[in-house]
N, C-alpha and C positions, 0 to 999 in steps of 0.2 A: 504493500500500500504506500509507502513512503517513497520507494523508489520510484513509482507512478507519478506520485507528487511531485518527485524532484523534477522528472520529466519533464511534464507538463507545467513547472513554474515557468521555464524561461520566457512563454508565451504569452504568460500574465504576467511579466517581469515586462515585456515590451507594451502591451495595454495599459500594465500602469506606468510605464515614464512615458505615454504619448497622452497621457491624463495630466501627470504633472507638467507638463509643457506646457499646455493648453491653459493648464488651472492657475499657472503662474504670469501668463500674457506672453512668456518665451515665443511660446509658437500660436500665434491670434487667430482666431476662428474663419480668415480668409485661407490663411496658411491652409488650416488642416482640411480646407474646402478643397484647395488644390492639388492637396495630394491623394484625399479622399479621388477626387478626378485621375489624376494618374493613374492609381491603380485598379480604378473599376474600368479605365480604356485602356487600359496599354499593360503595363503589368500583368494584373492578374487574367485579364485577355490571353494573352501572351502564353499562362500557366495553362488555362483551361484547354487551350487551341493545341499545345504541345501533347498535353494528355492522352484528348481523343485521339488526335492524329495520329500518335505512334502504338493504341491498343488496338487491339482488333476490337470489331460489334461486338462479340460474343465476351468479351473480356468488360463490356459496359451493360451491352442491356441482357437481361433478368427476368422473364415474366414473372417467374416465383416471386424474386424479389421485390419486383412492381409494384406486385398485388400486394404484398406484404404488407411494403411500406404504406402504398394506399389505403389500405383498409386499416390500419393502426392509426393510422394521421387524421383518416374520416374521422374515428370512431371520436378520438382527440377533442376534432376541429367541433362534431356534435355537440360533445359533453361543454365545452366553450358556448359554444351558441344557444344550449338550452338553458347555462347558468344566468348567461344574460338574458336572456329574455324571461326569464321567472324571477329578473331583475328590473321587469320592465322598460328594459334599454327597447330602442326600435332598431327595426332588422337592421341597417346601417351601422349600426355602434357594435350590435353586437357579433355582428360579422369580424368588423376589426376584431376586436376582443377573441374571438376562436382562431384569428389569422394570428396574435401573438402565441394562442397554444400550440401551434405548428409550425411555426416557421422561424426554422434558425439561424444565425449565423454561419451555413454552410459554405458560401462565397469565400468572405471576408477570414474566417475560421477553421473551417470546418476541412477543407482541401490542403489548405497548407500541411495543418497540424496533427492532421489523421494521416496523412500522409508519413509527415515528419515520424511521426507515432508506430505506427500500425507497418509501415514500409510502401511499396510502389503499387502493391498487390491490392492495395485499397482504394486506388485513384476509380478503378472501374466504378465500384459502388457507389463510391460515396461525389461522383459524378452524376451518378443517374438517377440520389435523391435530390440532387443539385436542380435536373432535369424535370421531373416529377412537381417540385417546389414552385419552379418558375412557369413552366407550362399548366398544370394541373390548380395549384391556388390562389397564385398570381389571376387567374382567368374566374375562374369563383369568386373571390373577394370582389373582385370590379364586374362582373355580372350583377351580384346582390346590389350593390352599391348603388349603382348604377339604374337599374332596374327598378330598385326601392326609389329614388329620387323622381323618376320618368316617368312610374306607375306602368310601364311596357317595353318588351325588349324592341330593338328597331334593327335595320341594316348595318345603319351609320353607325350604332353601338358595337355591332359586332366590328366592324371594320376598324372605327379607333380602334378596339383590342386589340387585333390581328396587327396593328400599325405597331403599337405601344410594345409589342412581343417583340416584334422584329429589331426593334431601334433598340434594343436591350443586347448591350456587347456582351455579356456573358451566353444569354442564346448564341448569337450570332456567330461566335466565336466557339462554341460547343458543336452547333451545327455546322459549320466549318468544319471543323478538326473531326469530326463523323462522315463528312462526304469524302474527304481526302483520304483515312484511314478504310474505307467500302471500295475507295475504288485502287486499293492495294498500291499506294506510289509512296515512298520512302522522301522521307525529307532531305534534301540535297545537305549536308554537312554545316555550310555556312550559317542556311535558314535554321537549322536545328541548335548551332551555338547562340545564334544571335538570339531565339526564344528563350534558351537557358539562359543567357544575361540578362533577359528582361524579365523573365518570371520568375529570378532569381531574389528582386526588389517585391514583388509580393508579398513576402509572410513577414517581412519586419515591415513594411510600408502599410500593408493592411491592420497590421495589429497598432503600429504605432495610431493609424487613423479613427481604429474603434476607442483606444483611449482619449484623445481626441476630444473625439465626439461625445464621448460622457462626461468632461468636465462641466458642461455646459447645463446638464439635465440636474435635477432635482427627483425626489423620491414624494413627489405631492398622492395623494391618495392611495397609501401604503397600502392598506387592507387589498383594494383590487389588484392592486403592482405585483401581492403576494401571491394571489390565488391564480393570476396566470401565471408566473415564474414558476410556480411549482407544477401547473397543468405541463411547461414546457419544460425544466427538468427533470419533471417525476415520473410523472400521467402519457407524456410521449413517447419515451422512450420503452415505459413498461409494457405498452399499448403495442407497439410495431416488435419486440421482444416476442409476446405472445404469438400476435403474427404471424413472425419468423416461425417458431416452434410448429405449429397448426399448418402451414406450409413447405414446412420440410425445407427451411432456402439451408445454401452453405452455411453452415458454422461461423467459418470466417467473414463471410460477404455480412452474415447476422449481425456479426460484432462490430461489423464497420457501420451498419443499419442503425443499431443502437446508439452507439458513439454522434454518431452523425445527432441522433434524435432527440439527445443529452444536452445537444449546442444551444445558447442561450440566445433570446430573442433575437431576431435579424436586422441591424437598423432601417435595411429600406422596407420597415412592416412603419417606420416612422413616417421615412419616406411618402408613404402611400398614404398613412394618416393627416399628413398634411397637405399631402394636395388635394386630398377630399375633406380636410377642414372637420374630422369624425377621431373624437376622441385621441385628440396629438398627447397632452397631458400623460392620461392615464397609460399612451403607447411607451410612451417616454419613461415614465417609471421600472413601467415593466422592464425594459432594454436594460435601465441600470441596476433594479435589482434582481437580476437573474443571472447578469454579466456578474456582477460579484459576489452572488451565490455560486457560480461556476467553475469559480474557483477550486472548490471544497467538491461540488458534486462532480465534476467531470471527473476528478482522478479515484472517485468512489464508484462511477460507470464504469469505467477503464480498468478496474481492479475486478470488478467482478464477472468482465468480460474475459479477463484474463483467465479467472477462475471455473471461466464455462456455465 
C-alpha cells in the first residue's frame, strides 16, 4: 500500500506545485489558460495520436469491455440523476450533477498516469474509456441539456453536437491515430520522435495545469461537493468493477477499467457547466474535493487492484 502511495505521489506532487503557482500569483490565471491550451492541442494530442497509431484495433477496442464500462457508468450516471431529482433539481442540473458521477479526469490524468502506472499495456483500455466518455456522455449530457431548454430535439441540435464532437482535439486526434493504425502504415521515424517530444510535455504540463486550475475554486456547498466525489470515487469504480466480473472482461484491461473509474472529477464537466451556465459552483466543488480526496483513494484503488 505505501509503495503504491509513493508511486503515485509524484503526480500529486506536480498538481500540487501547479496549485501553489497559481495560488501564489507566480503563475496568473492567463498563464495557466495557456498552457491548459497547449496541452489539450498539441501535447496531449500528440500522446493520444501516438497511442492509437502505433496499437492495433484489437489492442483498443473491447466489446466486453465496452459494455462493461457502459453499463457500470449508466448505472453511476442513474443513481446521480435520481439523487437529484428526489432533490428536486430540474433535469438540467441534475444531469450535470450525474455527468460529475462519471466523468473523470481520464485526459488530463488518467493516460499519462495509468500508463506511467500500470505500463504501455494499458494505453488500449484506458483509451477507449477515454473514447466511450467523450462520444457516449459528452453527447447525453448536451442532449438533456439541450432538449430540457428547447422542450424538443431539432436537426440543428443534433448537428451542433456532431460539430462540437468533431472540433474536440482529443476525438480528433484518437480518430486519427485509429485510421492510420487500420490501415497498417508505420510511423516514419522522424514523425514518431517528434510525437514522443511532444507528448513527452503532457503529464507534467497537464498535471501542473489541473493544479492550476484548483487554486482558483472554492469548496462552496460541501455537503453536494461530497456526495458526488464519493459517487465518482467510490460508487464508479465499484459499479464498472462489478461489471467487469458479470462480463468476464480481462483481468488486467478490469484493472485499468477501475483505475480509470477511480479518477477524480474531469475539469471540462466545469467546462461544460459553464457554458451552459447549470450548476458551475456546485461543479467546481466537486472537481476540488475529489481531486484531493484522490489523493488517498486512488493509491487504495491501485492496491487492491493489485490484490485482485
Amino acid at each position: 500500500m505505501l509503495a503504491i502511495f509513493l508511486k503515485t505521489l509524484p503526480f500529486f506532487m506536480l498538481i500540487g506545485l501547479g496549485w501553489a503557482a497559481a495560488r501564489t500569483r507566480f503563475f496568473p490565471p492567463e498563464a495557466a489558460a495557456w498552457l491548459t491550451r497547449f496541452v489539450f492541442y498539441f501535447a496531449l494530442s500528440a500522446m493520444l495520436f501516438r497511442f492509437a497509431a502505433t496499437l492495433e484495433i484489437s489492442q483498443i477496442w473491447d466489446p466486453a469491455f465496452a459494455a462493461a464500462y457502459l453499463a457500470g457508468s449508466l448505472l453511476v450516471w442513474g443513481i446521480g440523476l435520481a439523487v437529484a431529482r428526489a432533490r428536486k433539481l430540474n433535469w438540467s442540473e441534475a444531469a450535470m450533477e450525474a455527468h460529475c458521477c462519471v466523468i473523470g479526469n481520464t485526459g488530463f490524468l488518467g493516460v499519462p498516469m495509468l500508463v506511467a502506472l500500470m505500463g504501455d499495456a494499458a494505453a488500449g483500455p484506458v483509451l477507449l474509456v477515454l473514447i466511450v466518455d467523450l462520444v457516449v456522455f459528452s453527447t447525453l449530457i448536451t442532449l438533456i441539456i439541450t432538449a430540457a431548454r428547447q422542450g424538443r430535439m431539432s436537426l440543428a441540435m443534433i448537428w451542433s453536437l456532431l460539430r462540437g464532437l468533431i472540433a474536440n482535439p482529443m476525438i480528433v486526434s484518437l480518430l486519427a491515430g485509429l485510421i492510420w493504425s487500420g490501415a497498417g502504415l508505420p510511423l516514419p521515424g522522424p514523425v514518431l520522435e517528434f510525437l514522443t517530444i511532444l507528448s513527452a510535455a503532457a503529464t507534467p504540463g497537464a498535471l501542473f495545469a489541473i493544479g492550476a486550475s484548483l487554486a482558483g475554486r472554492r469548496a462552496d456547498r460541501p455537503a453536494t461537493a461530497i456526495w458526488l466525489s464519493t459517487a465518482k470515487l467510490v460508487l464508479h469504480p465499484a459499479s464498472v468493477g462489478i461489471a467487469a466480473i458479470l462480463l468476464a472482461v480481462d483481468p488486467f484491461a478490469a484493472g485499468v477499467m477501475i483505475a480509470a473509474a477511480a479518477l477524480p472529477v474531469a475539469g471540462n464537466v466545469y467546462m461544460l457547466a459553464q457554458y451552459f451556465g447549470i450548476a458551475v459552483q456546485r461543479v467546481s466543488s466537486a472537481i476540488l474535493i475529489s481531486t484531493a480526496a484522490s489523493v488517498l483513494t486512488i493509491p487504495i484503488v491501485m492496491h487492491l487492484i493489485e490484490k485482485g
